[in-house]
N, C-alpha and C positions, 0 to 999 in steps of 0.2 A: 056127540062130538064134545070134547072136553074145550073148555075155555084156558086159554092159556092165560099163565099168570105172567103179570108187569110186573117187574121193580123198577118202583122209582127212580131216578138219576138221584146217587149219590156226589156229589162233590169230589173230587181228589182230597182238596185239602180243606178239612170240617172247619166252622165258622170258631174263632179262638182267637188262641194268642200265637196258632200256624195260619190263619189268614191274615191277619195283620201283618206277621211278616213278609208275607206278600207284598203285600200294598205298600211297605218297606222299602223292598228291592223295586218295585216297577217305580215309585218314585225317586229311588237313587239314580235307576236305570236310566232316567226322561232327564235327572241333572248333569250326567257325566256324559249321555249323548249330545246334548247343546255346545259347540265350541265358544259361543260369545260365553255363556257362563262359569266356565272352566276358566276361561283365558279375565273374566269378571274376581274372579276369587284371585288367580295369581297374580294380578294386578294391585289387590290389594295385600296380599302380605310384602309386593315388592314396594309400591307406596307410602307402607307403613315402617318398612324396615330401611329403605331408602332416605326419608326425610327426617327419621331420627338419628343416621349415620351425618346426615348433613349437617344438622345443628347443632352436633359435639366435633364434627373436623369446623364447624367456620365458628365456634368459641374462641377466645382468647387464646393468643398461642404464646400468652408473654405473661407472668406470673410475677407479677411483683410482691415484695414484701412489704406487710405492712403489720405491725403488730407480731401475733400470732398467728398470721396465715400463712399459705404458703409461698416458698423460695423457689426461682425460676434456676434449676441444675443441668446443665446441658440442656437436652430434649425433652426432662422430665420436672413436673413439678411434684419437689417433695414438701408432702404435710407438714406442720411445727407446730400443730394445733397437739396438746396430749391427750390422751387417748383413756377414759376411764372404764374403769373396773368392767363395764360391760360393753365395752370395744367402742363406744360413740365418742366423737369428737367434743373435748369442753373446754371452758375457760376455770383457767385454776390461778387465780392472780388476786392477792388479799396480802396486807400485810399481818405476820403471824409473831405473837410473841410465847416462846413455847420451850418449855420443859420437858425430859424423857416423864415418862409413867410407865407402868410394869404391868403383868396382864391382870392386875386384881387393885383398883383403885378409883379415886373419884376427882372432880374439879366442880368448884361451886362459885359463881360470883353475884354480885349485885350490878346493873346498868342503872345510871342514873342520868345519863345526857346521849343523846345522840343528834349530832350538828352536822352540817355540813356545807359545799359551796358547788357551786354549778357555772359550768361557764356562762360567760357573758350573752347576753341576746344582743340580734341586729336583724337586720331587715329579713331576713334569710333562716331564721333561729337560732339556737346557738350557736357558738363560735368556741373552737377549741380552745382554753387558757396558756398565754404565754406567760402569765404576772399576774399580779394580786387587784391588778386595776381592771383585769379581762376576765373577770368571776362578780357571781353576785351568791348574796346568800340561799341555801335551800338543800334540797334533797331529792334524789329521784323516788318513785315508790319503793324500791328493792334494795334502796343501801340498807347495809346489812352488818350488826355487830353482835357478838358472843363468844361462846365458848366451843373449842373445835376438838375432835381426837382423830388422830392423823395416822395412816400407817408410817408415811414416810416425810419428807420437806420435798419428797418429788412430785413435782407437777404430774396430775391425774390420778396420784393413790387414791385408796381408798379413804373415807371418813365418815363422821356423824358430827353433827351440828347443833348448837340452841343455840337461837340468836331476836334479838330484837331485830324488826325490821321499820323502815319508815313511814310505810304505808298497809302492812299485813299483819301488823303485832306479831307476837313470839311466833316463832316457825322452829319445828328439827324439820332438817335438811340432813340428807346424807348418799354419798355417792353421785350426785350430781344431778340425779335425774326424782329422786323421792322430797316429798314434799308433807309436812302436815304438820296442821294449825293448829297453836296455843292460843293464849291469852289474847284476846284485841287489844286496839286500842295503843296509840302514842305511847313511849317511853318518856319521862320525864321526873325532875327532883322533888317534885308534887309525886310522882306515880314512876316511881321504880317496878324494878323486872327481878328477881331472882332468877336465875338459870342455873340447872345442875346436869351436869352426866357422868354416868359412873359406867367404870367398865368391868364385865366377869366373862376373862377369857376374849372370846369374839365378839359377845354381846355387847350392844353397847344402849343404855336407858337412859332419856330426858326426863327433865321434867322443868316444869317452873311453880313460880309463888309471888304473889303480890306481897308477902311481908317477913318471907324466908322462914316461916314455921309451918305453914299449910302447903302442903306438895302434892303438885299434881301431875299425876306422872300423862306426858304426851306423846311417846312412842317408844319401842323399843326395836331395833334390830341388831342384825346378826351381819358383819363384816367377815368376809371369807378372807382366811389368807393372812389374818391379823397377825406381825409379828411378837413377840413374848414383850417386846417396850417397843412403845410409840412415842410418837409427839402430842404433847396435849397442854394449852393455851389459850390464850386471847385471840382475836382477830378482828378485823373491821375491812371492810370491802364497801365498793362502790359503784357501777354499772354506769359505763359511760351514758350520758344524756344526748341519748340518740332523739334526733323527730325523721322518723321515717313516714315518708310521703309519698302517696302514689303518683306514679306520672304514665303519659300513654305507651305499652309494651313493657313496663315493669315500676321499678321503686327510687325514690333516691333520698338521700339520709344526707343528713347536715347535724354537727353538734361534735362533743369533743370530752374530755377527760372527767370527772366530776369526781369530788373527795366525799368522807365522812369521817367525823370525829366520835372517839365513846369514850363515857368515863367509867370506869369500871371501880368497885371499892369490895370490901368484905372478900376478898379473894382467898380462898382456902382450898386444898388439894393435900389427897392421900395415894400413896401408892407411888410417891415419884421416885424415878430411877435416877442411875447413877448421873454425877453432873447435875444435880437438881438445882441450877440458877436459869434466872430468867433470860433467854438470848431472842432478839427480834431482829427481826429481815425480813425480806419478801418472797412469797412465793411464786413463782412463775415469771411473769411479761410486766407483769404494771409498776413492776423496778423499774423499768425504759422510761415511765412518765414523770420521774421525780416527787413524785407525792409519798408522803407515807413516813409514819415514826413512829416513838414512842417515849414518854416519858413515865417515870417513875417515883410515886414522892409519899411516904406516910400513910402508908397500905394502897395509896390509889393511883390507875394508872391510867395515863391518855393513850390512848391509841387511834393514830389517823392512817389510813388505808384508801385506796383504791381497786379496780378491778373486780372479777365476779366468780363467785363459785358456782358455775350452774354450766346446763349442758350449750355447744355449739347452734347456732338458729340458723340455718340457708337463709337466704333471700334477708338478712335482716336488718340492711347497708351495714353489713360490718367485713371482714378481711373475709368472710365465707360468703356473701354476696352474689357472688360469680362461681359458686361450687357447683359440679355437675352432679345431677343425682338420678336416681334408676329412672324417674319420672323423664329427664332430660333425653335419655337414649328411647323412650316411647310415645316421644311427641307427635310422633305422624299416625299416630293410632284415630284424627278425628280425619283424614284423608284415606287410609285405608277404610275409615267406616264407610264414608259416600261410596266407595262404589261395592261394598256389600251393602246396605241399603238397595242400591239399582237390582243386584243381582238377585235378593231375595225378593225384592216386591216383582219382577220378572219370571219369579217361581211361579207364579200362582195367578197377574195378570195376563202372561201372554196364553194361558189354555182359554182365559176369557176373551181374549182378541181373536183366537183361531179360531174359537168355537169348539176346541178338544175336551173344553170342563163338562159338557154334555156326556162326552165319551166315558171320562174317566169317572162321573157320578154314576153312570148307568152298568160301568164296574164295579160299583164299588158302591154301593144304595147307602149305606150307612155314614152320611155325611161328615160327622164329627169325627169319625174314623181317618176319612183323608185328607183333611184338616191338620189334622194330629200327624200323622204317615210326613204330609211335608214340612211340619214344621220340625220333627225331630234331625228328616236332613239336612234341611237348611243350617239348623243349629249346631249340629255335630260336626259337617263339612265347614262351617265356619270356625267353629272351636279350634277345631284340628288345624285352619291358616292363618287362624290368630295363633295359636298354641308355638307356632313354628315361627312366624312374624314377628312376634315377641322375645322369645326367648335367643335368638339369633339380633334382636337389635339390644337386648340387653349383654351379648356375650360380646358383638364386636364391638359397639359402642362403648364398653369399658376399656377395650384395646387401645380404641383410638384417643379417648379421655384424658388414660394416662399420662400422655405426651403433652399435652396440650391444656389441664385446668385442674383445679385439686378437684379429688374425686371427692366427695363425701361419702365416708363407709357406712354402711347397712347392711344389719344380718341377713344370711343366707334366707333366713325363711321370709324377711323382707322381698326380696327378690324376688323370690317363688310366688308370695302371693300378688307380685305386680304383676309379673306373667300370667298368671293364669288367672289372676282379678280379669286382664284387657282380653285373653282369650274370651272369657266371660261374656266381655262387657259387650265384645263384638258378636257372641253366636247368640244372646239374648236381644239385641237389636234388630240382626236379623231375622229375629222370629215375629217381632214386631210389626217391623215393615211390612215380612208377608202375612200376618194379621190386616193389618189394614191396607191391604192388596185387598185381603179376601172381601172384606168390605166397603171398598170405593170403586173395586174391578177398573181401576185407571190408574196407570205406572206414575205418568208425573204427578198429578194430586197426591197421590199417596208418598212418591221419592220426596218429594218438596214438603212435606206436612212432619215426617221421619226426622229429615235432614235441619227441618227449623226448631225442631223437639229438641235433637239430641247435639246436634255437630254445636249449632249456632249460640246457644245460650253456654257452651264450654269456651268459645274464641273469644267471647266478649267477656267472659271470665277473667282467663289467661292474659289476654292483651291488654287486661287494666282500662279500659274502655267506660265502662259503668263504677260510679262509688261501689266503694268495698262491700255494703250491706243491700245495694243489689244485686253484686254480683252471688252474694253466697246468697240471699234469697231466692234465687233463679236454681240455684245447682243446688236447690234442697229440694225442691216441690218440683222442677221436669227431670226427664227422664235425664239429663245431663249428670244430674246427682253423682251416676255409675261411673266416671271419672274420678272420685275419688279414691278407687280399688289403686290407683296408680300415685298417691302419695306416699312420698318415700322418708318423710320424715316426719315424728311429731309434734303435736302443740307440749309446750309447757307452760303451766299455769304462773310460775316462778320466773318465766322469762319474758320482761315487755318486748312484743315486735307488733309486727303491721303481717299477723296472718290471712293471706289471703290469697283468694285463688292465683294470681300474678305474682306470689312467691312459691308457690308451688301445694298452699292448705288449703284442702276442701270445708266446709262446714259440719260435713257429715263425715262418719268415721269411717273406713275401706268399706265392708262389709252392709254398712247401713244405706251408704249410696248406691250401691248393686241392689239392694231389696227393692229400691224407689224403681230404678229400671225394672224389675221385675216383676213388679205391681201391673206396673204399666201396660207390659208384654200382657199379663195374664188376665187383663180386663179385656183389651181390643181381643185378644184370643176367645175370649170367651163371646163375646158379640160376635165375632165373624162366624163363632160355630153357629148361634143361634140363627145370625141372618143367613147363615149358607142352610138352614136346613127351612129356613121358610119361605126361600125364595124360587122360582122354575129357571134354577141356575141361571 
């Protein structure tokens, strides 16, 4: 009698990357069969798209004018801020004393004084000047004096700058938003400044010299668009003497105009175009404050200025204060998280409450495998109603905006990466949460531990609630950090404000606060595999 031969039971589907896709689909399959977690996700993209529609219709619906901000026009408030070279909002208001130049030329001068005056103090800090009696002597750190080349006398062209500062020593400056350091150190008739810039073509080269024979060149760039004669000159600016101060649920600013004086001498220039006398006026807004001249006597020239050459700052009590930005139409992003928090820690506690984690380990033996299986859908399904959450409270929330507050513009790729920063920030949470499901196997221990991580150290942020250097301490080291993927505007070193979370600056940059979150995710993730695979489920 012959023995009959066995084979083995082969599989359908061999152990790989066709089983794991398995274990894929039965876990989609176990999240789109649950109605509470279904109706848990669309809860929170309507949450989160919901409460940021609210915050920009209950805005300001009345736009007054104040400076450079903007003007309430019918239903719409229009900008008056201009608009530089790379579409961001700045302040262009310096008194300017300036002759044509032609595209092949230079300007050189000597600083030897820079003075100035500040409004008066009172109980409150400063107080904006009506008179000579409502000012005291001084300078803010960033008043600002030198030599300028301009494409135009219109507010927000292009330019490059050398300038003595009051607090930063020689700086080029150019286009609003670039910045980089000369010389340290106070200007004074002990310690003069030489500044030069010369143009070839688009280019434009600084330099300075502590005794106008030793040059040291500080930057050069390239000005797009430059036309064949510019304006190029003297100039002196000033930055209002704001003290911005935190208060509960945002900021408030007290302070008022402030001048600077320069004396300028050894002034020489080649290349000047036609009309080559000297004509001074003001650029931009800081004509409105009365401040500002010039004198002219025996090669040397006073020039007193107000106003600032640098970019727009949100939140900085100044006429953009009240600006809405991408940040503002995604504010319900920490309300949508709570109930994805609930919904993902729900993934993976309630098979421990059933008793189904038995079932689905005994499917599926290779622990870290299912592990992995639900945290990729958690993550994907939440990506995907952030993805959509997002990107719908940033398209209508501009709608609504319009009408109702000056927008602050941000490029497109700003936008994008706020959307899909918060898509982020919300399916990396999730993964989180059912991490440390998988490890506490109790929904409220675990919702409650998520939600004091992430939601609660961003409201106490936001709401101004903690000193400013707690609150960025907090949103560097928890997982809150990931809130910053949602700033829509950035720091400048060249600009004093009160950055902080309750004006809308994180500590950490987009990109860097998401890693901290995902630090986070990938630690507990990592312990949950290990405890799930050393435990009799």
């Amino acid at each position: 009698m012959t023995t009959p031969t066995i084979t083995p039971y082969q599989p359908g589907t061999p152990a790989g990357r066709d089983g794991f896709t398995q274990l894929l689909h039965a876990e989609w399959t176990k999240f789109r069969t649950v109605r509470g977690w279904i109706i848990g996700m669309i809860a929170a993209v309507l949450v989160t798209l919901g409460l940021g529609l609210l915050t920009v219709a209950g805005s300001s619906s009345s736009c007054q004018h104040v400076g450079g901000g903007p003007v309430r026009t019918g239903l719409a408030c229009a900008p008056t801020f201009p608009v530089g070279p790379g579409g961001e909002p700045v302040d262009d208001s310096f008194y300017f004393v300036h002759q044509p130049l032609t595209a092949s030329g230079s300007i050189t001068v000597r600083v030897t004084s820079l003075t100035g005056l500040l409004p008066a103090l009172n109980a409150n800090g400063p107080s904006g000047p009506s008179g000579p009696a409502d000012t005291r002597p001084g300078l803010v750190p960033w008043a600002k004096a030198g030599i300028i080349i301009k494409a135009s006398t219109r507010p927000g062209s292009a330019y490059a700058a050398m300038m003595v500062t009051a607090g930063h020593g020689v700086r080029m400056q150019d286009n609003y938003t670039n910045d980089t350091a000369g010389q340290p150190g106070p200007v004074s008739a002990a310690s003069p400044r030489w500044l030069r810039l010369t143009r070839s073509g688009g280019t434009i080269t600084g330099y300075d010299s502590a005794d106008g024979t030793h040059w040291t060149q500080v930057g050069a760039v390239h000005l797009a668009g430059l036309p064949s004669t510019v304006q190029a000159g003297l100039f002196t600016a000033s930055p209002d003497d704001n003290v911005v101060s935190q208060a509960f649920g945002g900021t408030s600013s007290s302070g008022g105009p402030s001048q600077a004086t320069a004396v300028f001498d050894r002034v020489s220039r080649s290349g000047a175009g036609p009309g080559g006398t000297w004509t001074g006026g003001y650029i931009g807004a800081a004509n409105g404050s009365g401040i500002g001249g010039y004198h002219q006597a025996s090669g040397r020239f006073r020039v007193t200025g107000s106003g600032d050459i640098a970019p727009v700052i949100a939140g900085h009590g100044n006429e953009a204060d009240s600006a809405t930005t991408v940040a503002n139409y995604l504010l319900g992003t920490f309300a949508g998280l709570i109930a994805v928090i609930v919904v993902a820690t729900m993934f993976i506690t309630a098979e421990y409450r059933r008793g189904l984690i038995r079932t689905t380990l005994a499917a599926s033996p290779r622990r870290g495998r299912v592990l992995a299986a639900k945290a990729i859908v958690i993550g994907s399904v939440t990506f995907v109603a952030g993805l959509l959450a997002a990107a719908a409270a940033v398209i209508f929330g501009a709608e609504i905006a319009r009408g109702r507050s000056y927008v602050f513009p941000v490029t497109s790729l700003t936008e994008l990466r706020a959307v899909t920063g918060t898509a982020a920030l919300l399916a990396v949470a999730a993964v989180l949460a059912l991490a440390l499901g998988a490890v506490l196997r109790r929904s409220a221990v675990a919702v409650t531990i998520v939600i004091v991580a992430i939601v609660l150290p961003y409201i106490l942020g936001v709401a101004s609630v903690l000193p400013v250097s707690v609150s960025d301490w907090l949103l560097r080291i928890t997982p809150a950090a990931a809130f910053a993927v949602q700033q829509a505007t950035p720091q400048y070193p060249q600009v004093t404000a009160l950055y902080s979370p309750g004006s809308g600056y994180f500590p950490l940059a987009p990109w860097a606060g998401l890693a901290v979150l995902c630090a986070y995710a990938a630690l507990v993730l990592g312990l949950a595999v290990v405890l799930l695979r050393r435990r009799d489920a």
